[in-house]
C-alpha positions in Angstrom: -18.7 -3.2 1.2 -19.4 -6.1 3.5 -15.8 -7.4 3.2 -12.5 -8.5 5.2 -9.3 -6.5 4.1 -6.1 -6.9 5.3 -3.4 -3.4 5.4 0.1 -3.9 5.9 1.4 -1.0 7.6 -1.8 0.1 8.9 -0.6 2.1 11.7 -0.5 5.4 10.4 -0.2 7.4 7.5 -1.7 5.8 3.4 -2.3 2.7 5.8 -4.6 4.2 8.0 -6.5 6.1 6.1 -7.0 3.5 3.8 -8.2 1.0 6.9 -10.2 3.6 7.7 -11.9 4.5 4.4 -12.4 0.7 4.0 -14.2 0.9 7.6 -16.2 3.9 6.4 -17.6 1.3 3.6 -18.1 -1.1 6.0 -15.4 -3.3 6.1 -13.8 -5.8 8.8 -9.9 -4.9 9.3 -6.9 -6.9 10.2 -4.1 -4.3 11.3 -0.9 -5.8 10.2 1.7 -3.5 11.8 5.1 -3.6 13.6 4.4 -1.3 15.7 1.9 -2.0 18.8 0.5 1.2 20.0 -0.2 3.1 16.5 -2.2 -0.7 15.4 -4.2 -0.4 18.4 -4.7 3.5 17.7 -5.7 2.4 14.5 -8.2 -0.9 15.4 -9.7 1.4 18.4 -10.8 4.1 15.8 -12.1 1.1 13.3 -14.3 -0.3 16.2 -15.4 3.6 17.0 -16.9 3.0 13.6 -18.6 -0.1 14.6 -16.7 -2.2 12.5 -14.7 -5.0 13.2 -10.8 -5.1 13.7 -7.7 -6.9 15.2 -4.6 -6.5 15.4 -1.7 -8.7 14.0 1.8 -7.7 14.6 3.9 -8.9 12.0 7.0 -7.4 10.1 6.0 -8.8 6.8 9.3 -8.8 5.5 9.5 -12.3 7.5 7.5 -15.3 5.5 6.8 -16.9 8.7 5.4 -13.5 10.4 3.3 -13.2 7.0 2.1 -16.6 7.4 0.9 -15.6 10.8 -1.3 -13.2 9.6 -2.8 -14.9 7.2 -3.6 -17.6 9.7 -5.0 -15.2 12.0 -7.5 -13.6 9.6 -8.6 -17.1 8.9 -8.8 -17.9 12.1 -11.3 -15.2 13.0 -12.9 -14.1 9.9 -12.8 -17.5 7.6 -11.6 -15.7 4.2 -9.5 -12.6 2.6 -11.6 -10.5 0.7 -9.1 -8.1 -0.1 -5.2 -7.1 0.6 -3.7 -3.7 1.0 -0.1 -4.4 0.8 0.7 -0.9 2.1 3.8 -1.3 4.1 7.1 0.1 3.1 10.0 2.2 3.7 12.6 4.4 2.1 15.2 6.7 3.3 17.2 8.6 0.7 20.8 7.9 -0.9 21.9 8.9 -4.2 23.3 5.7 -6.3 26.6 6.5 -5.4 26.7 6.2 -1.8 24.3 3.6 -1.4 25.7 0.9 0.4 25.1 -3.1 -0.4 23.2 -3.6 2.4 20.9 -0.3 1.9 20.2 -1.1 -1.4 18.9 -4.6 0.0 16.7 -3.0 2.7 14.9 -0.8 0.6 13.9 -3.5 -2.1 12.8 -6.1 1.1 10.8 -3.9 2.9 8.4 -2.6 -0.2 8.8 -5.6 -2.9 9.9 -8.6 -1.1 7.1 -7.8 1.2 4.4 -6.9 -1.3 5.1 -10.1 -2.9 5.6 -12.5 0.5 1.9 -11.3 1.1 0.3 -11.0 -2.9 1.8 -15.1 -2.8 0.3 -15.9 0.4 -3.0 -14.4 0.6 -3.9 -15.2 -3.3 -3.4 -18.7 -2.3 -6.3 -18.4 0.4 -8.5 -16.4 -2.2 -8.0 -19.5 -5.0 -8.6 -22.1 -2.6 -11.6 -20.7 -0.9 -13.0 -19.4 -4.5 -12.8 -15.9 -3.3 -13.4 -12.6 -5.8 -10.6 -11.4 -4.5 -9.2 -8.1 -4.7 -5.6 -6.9 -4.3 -3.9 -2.9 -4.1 -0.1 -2.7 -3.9 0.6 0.9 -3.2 3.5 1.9 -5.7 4.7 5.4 -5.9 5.1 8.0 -8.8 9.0 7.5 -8.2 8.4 4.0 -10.2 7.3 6.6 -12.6 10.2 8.8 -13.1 13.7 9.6 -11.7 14.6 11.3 -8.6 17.9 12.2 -7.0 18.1 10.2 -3.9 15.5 7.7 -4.7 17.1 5.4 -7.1 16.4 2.0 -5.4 13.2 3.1 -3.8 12.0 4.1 -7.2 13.0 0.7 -8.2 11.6 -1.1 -5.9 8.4 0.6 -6.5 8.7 0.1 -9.8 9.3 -4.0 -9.5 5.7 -3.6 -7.7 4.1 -2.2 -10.8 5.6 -4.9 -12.7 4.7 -7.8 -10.7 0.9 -6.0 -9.7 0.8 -6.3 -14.0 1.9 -10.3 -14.1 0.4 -11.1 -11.1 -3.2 -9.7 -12.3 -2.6 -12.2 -15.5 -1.9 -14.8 -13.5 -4.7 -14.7 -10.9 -7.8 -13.5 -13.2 -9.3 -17.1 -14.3 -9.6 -16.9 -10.7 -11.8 -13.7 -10.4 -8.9 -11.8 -8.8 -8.4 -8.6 -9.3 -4.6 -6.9 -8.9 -3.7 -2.8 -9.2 -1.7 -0.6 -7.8 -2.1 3.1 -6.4 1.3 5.3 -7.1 0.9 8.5 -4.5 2.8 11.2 -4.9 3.8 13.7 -2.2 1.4 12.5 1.0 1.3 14.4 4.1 2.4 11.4 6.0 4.8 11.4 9.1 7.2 9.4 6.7 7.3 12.4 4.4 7.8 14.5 6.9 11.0 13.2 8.6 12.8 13.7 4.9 11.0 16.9 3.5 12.7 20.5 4.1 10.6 23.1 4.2 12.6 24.4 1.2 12.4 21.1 -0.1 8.3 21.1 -0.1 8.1 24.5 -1.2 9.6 23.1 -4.5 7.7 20.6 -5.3 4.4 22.4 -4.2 5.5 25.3 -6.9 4.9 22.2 -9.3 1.9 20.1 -8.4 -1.0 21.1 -10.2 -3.6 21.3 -7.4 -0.9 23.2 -5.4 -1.2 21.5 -2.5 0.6 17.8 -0.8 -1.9 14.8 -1.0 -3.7 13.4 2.4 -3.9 9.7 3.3 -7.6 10.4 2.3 -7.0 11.0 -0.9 -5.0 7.6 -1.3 -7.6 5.6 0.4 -10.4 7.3 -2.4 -8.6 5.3 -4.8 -8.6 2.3 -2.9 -12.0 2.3 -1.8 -13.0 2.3 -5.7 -10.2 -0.2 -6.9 -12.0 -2.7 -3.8 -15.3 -1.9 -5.0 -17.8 -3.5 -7.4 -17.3 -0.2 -9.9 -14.0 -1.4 -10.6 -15.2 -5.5 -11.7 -13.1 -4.7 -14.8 -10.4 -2.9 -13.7 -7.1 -5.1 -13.5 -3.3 -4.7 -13.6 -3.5 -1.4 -14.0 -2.0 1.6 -11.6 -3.9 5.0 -10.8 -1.8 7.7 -9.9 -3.1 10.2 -7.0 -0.6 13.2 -7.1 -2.4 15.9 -7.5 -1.1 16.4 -11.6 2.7 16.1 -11.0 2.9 13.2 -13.5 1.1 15.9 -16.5 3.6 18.0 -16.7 6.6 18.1 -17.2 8.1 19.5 -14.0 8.6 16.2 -11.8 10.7 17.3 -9.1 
């Protein structure tokens, strides 16, 4: 792979493996994370790999922190060859209790951010004539309802939307845009909301019987970042082990 990728939230869980899988292909990594210790778990298992990586601390729900990493990269690699915008967040509320406030939180943290970082890192790509490639990670709630999910589905689904104008936009550029919508990933994020009762459920109704791994996220990605997918853009590939082919989505 040869490149320079920047993942938001790359601290732990899709993040990680995906930095990871990019490292197993040979790519440089900038670890955009809030938090300090899992980035530097994270950049130390990159360099065990003997690949470049630093680490960026950044909430990128904040322009100026965005800007930062972009600045960064450049400062120590020269050019973006690709963005993960990874990082995210959801806790769950049905509609009716869902307070102003929540509703706000959920749609900065996964599309205000996806977009802060799409707008500033395709400018870097245009004006340094990079082939650039971009992967928002969506989810399979933008797909289809779920109790408790209503503005995290939405905001999920704002990312497919703007993965699909944003592709259009940025092509005559040789950019490439697409997102990746996971399904149930054994992630410590899924954990802290999942009952046991709860993933017995869904399991009972995912195909390959089984919840996803970060691994099987960052399969998609390292394809979508590769030269296999030249003419793949604006679309989203769904990992989630079948859910979305039948007609059981829990």
């Amino acid at each position: 792979m040869n490149k320079v990728a920047v993942v938001t939230g790359s601290g732990r869980g899709i993040g990680k493996g995906i930095a990871l899988g990019f490292a197993d292909m040979g790519a440089d990594i900038i670890v955009a994370e809030r938090d300090a210790e899992s980035a530097e778990a994270t950049a130390t298992e990159i360099r065990d790999k003997g690949r470049r990586a630093i680490v960026v601390l950044s909430d990128v729900r904040e322009n100026e922190q965005v800007d930062d990493v972009v600045r960064k990269t450049l400062d120590e690699y020269g050019h973006i060859d690709i963005l993960v915008n990874n990082a995210g967040g959801m806790f769950r509320s049905e509609i009716g209790e869902i307070s102003e406030r929540g509703w706000d939180a959920i749609i900065r943290a996964n599309l205000k951010a996806t977009f802060l970082c799409s707008k500033a890192v395709t400018a870097v790509m245009i004006d340094k004539k990079t082939k650039g490639c971009i992967i928002n990670i969506a989810s399979v709630n933008a797909l289809s309802g779920s109790p408790g999910s209503a503005a995290y589905g939405a905001a999920k689904a704002g990312i497919i939307s703007l993965t699909q104008s944003l592709a259009i936009e940025v092509a005559p550029h040789s950019i490439r845009v697409n997102a990746i919508a996971p399904g149930i990933i054994d992630t410590p994020g899924t954990v802290q909301w999942m009952s046991p009762e709860r993933e017995t459920e869904i399991i009972k109704v995912v195909p390959l019987s089984r919840r996803g791994t970060p691994e099987d996220v960052a399969g998609a990605a390292i394809y979508l970042a590769s030269d296999y997918a030249d003419y793949v853009t604006g679309q989203t590939i769904v990992v989630d082990g079948g859910i979305m082919a039948t007609s059981q989505v829990p």
